[in-house]
C-alpha positions as CSV (number, residue, x, y, z in Angstrom):
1,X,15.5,-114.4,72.4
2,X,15.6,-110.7,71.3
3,X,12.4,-108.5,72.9
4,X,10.8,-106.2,70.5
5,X,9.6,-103.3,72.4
6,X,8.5,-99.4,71.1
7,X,11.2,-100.0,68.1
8,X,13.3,-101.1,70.2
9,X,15.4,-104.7,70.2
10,X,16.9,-105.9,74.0
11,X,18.3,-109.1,74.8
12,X,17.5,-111.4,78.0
13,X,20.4,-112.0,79.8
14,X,21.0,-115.9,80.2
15,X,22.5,-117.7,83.5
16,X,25.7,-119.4,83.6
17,X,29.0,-120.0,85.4
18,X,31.4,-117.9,86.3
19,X,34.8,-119.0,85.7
20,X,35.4,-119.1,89.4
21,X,32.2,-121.5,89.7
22,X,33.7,-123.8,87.2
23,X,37.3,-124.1,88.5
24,X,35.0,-125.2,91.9
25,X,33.1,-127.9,90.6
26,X,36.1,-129.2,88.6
27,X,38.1,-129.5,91.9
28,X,34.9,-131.0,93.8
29,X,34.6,-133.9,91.1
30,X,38.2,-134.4,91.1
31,X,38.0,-135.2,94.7
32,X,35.1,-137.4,94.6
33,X,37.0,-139.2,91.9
34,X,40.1,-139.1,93.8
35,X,38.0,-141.0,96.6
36,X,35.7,-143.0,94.0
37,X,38.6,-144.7,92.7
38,X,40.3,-146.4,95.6
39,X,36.8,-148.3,96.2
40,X,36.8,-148.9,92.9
41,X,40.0,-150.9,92.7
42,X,39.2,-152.4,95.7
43,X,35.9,-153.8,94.5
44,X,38.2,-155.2,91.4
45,X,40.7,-156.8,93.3
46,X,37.9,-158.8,95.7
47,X,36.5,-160.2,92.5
48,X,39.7,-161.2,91.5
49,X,40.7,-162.8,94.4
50,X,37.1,-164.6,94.4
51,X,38.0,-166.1,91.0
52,X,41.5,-167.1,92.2
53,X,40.0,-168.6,95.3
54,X,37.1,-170.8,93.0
55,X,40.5,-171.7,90.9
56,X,41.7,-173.4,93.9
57,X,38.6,-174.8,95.1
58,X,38.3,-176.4,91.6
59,X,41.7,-177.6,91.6
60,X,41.0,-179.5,95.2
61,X,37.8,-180.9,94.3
62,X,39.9,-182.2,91.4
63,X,42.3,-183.4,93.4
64,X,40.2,-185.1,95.6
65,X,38.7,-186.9,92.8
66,X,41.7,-187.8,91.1
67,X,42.6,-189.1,95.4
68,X,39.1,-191.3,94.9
69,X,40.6,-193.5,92.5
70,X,43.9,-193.6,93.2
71,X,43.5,-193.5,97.1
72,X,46.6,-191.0,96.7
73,X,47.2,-187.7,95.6
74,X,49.4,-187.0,92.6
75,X,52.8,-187.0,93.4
76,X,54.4,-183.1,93.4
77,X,57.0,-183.5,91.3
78,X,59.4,-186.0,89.0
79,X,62.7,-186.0,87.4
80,X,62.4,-183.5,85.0
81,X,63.2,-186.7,82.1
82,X,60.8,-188.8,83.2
83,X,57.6,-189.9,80.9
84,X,55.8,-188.8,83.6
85,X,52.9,-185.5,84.5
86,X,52.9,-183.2,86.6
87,X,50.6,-183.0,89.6
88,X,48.4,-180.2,87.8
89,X,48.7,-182.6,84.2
90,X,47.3,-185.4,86.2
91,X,44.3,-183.9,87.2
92,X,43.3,-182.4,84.1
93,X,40.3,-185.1,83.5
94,X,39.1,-183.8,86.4
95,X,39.1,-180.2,85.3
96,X,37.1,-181.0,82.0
97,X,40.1,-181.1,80.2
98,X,39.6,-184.3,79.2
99,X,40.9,-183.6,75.3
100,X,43.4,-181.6,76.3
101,X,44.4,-184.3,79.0
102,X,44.5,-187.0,75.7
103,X,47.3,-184.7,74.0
104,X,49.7,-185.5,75.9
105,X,51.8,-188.1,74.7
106,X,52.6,-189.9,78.1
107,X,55.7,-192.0,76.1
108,X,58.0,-189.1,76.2
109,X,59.0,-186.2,78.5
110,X,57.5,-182.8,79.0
111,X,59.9,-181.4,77.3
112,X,59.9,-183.1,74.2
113,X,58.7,-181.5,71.1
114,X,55.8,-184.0,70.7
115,X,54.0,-182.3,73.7
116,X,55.5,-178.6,73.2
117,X,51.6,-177.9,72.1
118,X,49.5,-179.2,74.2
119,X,52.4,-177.1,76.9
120,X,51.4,-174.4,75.6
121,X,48.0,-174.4,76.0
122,X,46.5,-172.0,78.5
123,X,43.9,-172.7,80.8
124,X,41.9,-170.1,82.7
125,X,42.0,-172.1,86.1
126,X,45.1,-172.0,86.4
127,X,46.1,-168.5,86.3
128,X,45.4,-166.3,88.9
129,X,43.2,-163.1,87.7
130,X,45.8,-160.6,90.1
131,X,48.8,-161.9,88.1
132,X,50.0,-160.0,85.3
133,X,48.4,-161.1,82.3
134,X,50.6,-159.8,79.6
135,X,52.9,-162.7,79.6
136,X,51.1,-165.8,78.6
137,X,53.8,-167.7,78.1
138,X,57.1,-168.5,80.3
139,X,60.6,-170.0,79.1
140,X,61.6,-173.0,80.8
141,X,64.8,-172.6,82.5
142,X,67.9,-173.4,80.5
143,X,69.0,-176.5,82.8
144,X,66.4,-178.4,81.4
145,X,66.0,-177.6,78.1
146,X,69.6,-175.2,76.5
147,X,67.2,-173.5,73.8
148,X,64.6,-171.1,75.0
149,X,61.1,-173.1,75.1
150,X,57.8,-171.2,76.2
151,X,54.5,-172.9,78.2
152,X,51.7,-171.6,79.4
153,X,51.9,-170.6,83.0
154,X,50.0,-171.5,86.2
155,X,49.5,-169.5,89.1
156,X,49.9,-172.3,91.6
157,X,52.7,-175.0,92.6
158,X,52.3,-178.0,95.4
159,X,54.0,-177.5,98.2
160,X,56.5,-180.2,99.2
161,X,57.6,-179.1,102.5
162,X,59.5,-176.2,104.5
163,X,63.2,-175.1,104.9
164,X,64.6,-172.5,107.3
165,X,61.0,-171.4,108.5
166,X,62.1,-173.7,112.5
167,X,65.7,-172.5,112.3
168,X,68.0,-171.3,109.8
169,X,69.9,-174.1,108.3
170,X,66.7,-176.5,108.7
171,X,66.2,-179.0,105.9
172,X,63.1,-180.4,103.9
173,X,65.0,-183.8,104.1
174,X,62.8,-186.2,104.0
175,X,60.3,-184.0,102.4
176,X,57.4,-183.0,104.9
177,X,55.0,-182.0,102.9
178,X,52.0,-183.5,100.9
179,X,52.9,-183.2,97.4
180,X,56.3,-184.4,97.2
181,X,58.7,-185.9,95.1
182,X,59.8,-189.4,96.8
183,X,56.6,-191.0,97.2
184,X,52.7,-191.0,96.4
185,X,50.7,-189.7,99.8
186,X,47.5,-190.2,100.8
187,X,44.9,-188.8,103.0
188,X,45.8,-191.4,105.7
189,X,49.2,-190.2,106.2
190,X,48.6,-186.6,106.5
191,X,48.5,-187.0,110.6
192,X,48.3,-183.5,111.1
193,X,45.3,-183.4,110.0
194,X,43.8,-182.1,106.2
195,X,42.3,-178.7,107.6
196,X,46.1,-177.8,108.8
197,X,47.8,-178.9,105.7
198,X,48.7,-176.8,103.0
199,X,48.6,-178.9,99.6
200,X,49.2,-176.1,97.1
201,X,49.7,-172.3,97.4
202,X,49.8,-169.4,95.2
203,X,53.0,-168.8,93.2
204,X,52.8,-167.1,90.4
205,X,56.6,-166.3,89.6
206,X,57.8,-169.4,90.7
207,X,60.7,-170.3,87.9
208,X,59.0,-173.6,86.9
209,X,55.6,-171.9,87.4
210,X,54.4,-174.0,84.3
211,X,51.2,-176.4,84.2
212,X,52.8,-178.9,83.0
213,X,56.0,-178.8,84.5
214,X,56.7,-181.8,86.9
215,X,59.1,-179.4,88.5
216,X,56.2,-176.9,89.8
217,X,56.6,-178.1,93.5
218,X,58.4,-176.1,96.2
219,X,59.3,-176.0,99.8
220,X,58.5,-172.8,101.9
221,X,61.8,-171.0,103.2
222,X,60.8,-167.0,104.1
223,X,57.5,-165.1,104.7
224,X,54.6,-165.0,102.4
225,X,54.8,-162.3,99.7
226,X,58.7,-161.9,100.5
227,X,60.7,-159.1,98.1
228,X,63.5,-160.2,95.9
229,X,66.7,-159.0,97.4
230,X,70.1,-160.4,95.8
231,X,71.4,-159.2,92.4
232,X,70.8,-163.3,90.9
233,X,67.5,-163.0,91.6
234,X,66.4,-159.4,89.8
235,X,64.3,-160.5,87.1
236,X,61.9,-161.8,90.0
237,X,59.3,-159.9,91.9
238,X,59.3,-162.5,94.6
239,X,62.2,-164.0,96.6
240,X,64.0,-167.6,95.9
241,X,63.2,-166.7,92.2
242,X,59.6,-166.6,92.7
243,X,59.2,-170.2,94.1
244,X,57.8,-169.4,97.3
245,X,54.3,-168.8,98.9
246,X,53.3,-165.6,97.1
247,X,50.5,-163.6,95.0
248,X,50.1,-159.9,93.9
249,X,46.9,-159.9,96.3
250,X,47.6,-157.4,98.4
251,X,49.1,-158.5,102.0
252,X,49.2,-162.4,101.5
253,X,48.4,-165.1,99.2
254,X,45.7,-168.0,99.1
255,X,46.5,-171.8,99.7
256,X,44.6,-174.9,99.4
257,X,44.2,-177.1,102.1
258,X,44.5,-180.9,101.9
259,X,40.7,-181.1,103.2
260,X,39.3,-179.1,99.6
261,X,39.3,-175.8,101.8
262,X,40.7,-172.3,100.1
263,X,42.3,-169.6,103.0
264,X,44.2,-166.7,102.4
265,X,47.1,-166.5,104.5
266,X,48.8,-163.2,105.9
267,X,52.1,-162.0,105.3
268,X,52.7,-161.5,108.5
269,X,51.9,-165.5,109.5
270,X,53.9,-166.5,112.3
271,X,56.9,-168.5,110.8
272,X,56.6,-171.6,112.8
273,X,52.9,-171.7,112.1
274,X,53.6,-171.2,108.6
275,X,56.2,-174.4,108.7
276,X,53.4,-176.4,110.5
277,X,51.1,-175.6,107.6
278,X,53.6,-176.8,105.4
279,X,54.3,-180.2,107.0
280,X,51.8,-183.3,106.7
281,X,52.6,-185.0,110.0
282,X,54.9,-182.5,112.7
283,X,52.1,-183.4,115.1
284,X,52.8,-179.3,115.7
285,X,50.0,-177.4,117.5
286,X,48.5,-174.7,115.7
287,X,46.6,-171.8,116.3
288,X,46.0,-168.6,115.5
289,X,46.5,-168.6,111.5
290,X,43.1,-167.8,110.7
């Protein structure tokens, strides 16, 4: 405020920054930001991969009690023009999605219009929280269906097996996995034991990555998390158009174990462990995954 002194007004000079004092804290934030935020994101992505792993866990306690009554699993997958679900459709009583479960009309295909609705119905626990989110719904691919048709996505497939992981021209022929197409398994026939079994895995891009697509089952041929490489398969993130053992976690993906267990498994998993994992009864010895 001015001073009024012998007639004569002064003003008290007030503190502040210099323009070289400014500039200096600006930089200083910036750099506490610049560290702030990788932490940050971090923090994010392990409460997103929490979320995905409870989405598995619920999925394999569902399984589990669907495997009560039925003293099987579901079977992975079906002709795609069959009246029958899919593995995750089966299951969704079990999920308290009992209504939605009711929908489907169980007379007809998938793919006919009568259940295009109920398809397209999304459902949190199947979508990974890492996953892009801005595509709710996929197209089915044109072999099935020659018009474009959109469901809701999942995050996960069953895993029928492995290819090419032992040598490379091996087959999945009979399949060797849990989930498969031939035949309903059961707990029993999973020899190699339900803590070193992999029933279903993260896949998010996988081409019939669809919940109610009784084509969402796949057999492991490559490394987790491994990059889309020929010109067929550019519209993909991950390699064999997405159908493989893949997440956008970073460095591996999360699997669910025939015994209800979740793990996350590392992109750099030994391939021959990785094929053991995928197989119900190699009688393989495994160590070291974890």
């Amino acid at each position: 405020m001015p001073i009024v002194a012998a007639g004569l007004v002064t003003c008290r000079r007030r503190p502040g920054f210099t323009l070289v004092e400014l500039l200096t804290v600006l930089a200083i934030v910036g750099v506490l930001v610049g560290l702030l935020l990788p932490a940050v994101q971090a923090s994010r992505e392990a409460a997103r991969r929490s979320l995905c792993q409870n989405n598995l866990r619920q999925i394999g306690i569902a399984l589990h009690s669907y495997h009560a009554v039925n003293k099987h699993f579901p079977r992975g997958g079906w002709a795609p023009t069959s009246a029958k679900l899919s593995w995750s459709a089966s299951i969704l009583s079990n999920l308290e999605a009992r209504s939605l479960f009711d929908q489907i009309d169980r007379t007809v295909s998938f793919t006919d219009p009568r259940n295009l609705a109920v398809g397209q119905t999304q459902l949190a626990v199947f979508l990974c929280p890492s996953a892009p989110q801005d595509l709710a719904l996929k197209t089915l691919s044109p072999f099935l269906l020659p018009k474009p048709t959109l469901y809701a996505r999942t995050s996960y497939g069953a895993v029928n097996g492995e290819r090419g992981l032992r040598y490379f021209n091996a087959k999945n022929d009979p399949e060797r996995g849990a989930m498969i197409f031939e035949k309903d398994i059961s707990l029993q026939e999973v020899t190699d034991g339900a803590s070193q079994t992999i029933l279903i895995a993260e896949a998010p891009e996988g081409i019939h990555a669809m919940w109610i697509n009784v084509l969402n089952l796949f057999d492991q041929s490559g490394p987790i998390n491994a990059p889309a490489e020929s010109p067929g398969q550019a519209q993909y993130v991950f390699a064999d158009f997405g159908q493989e053992v893949s997440s956008y976690h970073p460095a591996g993906a999360q699997v669910l174990f025939a015994d209800g267990s979740v793990h996350f498994l590392s992109e750099s998993l030994d391939a021959l462990i990785l094929a053991a994992l995928c197989s119900r009864a190699g009688n393989e010895p495994i160590g070291g995954w974890e």
